[in-house]
DOZA-66708 format. One record per residue (C-alpha): residue in one letter; x, y, z. Coordinates in steps of 0.02 Angstrom, whole numbers, plus 50000, padded with zeros to 5 digits. Each point is the difference from the previous one (the first is absolute). Example, Ala and Ser with C-alpha at 12.3 -4.5 7.8 and 13.67 -1.06 7.14 Angstrom:
<rs>
a506154977550390s500695017249967
</rs>
This chain:
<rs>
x506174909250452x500805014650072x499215010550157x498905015950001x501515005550103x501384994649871x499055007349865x499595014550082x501985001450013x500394994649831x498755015849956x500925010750084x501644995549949x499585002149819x499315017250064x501575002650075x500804999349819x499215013949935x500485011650128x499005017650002x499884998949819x498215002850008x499734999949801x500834984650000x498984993050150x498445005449920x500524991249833x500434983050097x498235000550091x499205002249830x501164985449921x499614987950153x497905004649947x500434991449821x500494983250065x498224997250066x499094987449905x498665005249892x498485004150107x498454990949942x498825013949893x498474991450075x500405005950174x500385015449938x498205006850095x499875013850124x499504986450150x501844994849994x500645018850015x500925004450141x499335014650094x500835014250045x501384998649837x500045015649908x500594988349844x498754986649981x500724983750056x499134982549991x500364987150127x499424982649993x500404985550121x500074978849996x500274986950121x501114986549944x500344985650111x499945012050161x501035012449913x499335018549950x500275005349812x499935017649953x499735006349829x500115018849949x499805014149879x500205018249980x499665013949876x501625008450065x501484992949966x500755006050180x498634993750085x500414984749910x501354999350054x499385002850189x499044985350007x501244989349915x501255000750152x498504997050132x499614983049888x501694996850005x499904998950187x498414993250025x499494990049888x500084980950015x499875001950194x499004993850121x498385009650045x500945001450191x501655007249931x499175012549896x498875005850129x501365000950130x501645007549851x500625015850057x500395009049830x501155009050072x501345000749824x498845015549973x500455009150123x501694997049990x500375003149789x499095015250075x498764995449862x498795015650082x501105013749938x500154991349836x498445000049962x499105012350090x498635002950109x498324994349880x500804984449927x500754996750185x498184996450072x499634991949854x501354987550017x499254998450183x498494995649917x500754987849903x500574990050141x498535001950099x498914991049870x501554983949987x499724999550176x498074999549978x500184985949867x501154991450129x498835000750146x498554995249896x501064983649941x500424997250164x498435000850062x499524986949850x501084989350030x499954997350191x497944998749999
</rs>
């Protein structure tokens, strides 16, 4: 398995692609949101919204042999889209590399002035709750 770093640069590369196309950026983000597997409707329930998402976005979390699992939906497909590239670099990790990635493939797609301001904090958000999931696993599994 690859490392949050390599992915991170594998992210940006195919960022790199695109250029400053932003229509065309926009249109890969909301691509990248349809390869998420289906979201379970069940947990589909306001206590696994993420606060502080202007879109709604569900966010649910396993442990698998010492391993964090992250499974995600959105009613926007950009938002989508958003959380599929933070899965893509989180999940399957250890609770310790989670808590300690530094996402910084955001910063440098300059995903901020791609998507703005509101769905900017909310993508802050996003990762802020996979780190809670991470430190509560961790905290799990080393009591």
């Amino acid at each position: 398995m690859s490392s949050i770093n390599t992915l991170q640069d594998e992210i940006v590369s195919e960022f790199e692609i695109l250029g400053d196309d932003r229509e065309s950026t926009i249109f890969y983000i909301m691509e990248l949101g349809e390869k998420l597997p289906q979201f379970p409707a069940d947990e589909q329930k306001d206590e696994n919204l993420i606060k502080g998402c202007q879109s709604k976005v569900w966010l649910i979390a396993d442990e698998e042999n010492g391993k964090v699992r992250y499974f995600a939906d959105s009613n926007t497909d950009i938002t989508k889209g958003l959380i599929s590239l933070l899965i893509r670099v989180l999940d399957n990790r250890s609770p310790e590399e989670i808590i300690q990635a530094d996402l910084n493939f955001i910063d440098r797609i300059g995903m901020g002035s791609i998507i703005g301001s509101q769905r900017s904090n909310g993508l802050a958000s996003m990762i802020q709750q996979m780190k809670r999931y991470a430190l509560a696993y961790q905290t799990k599994l080393n009591a």
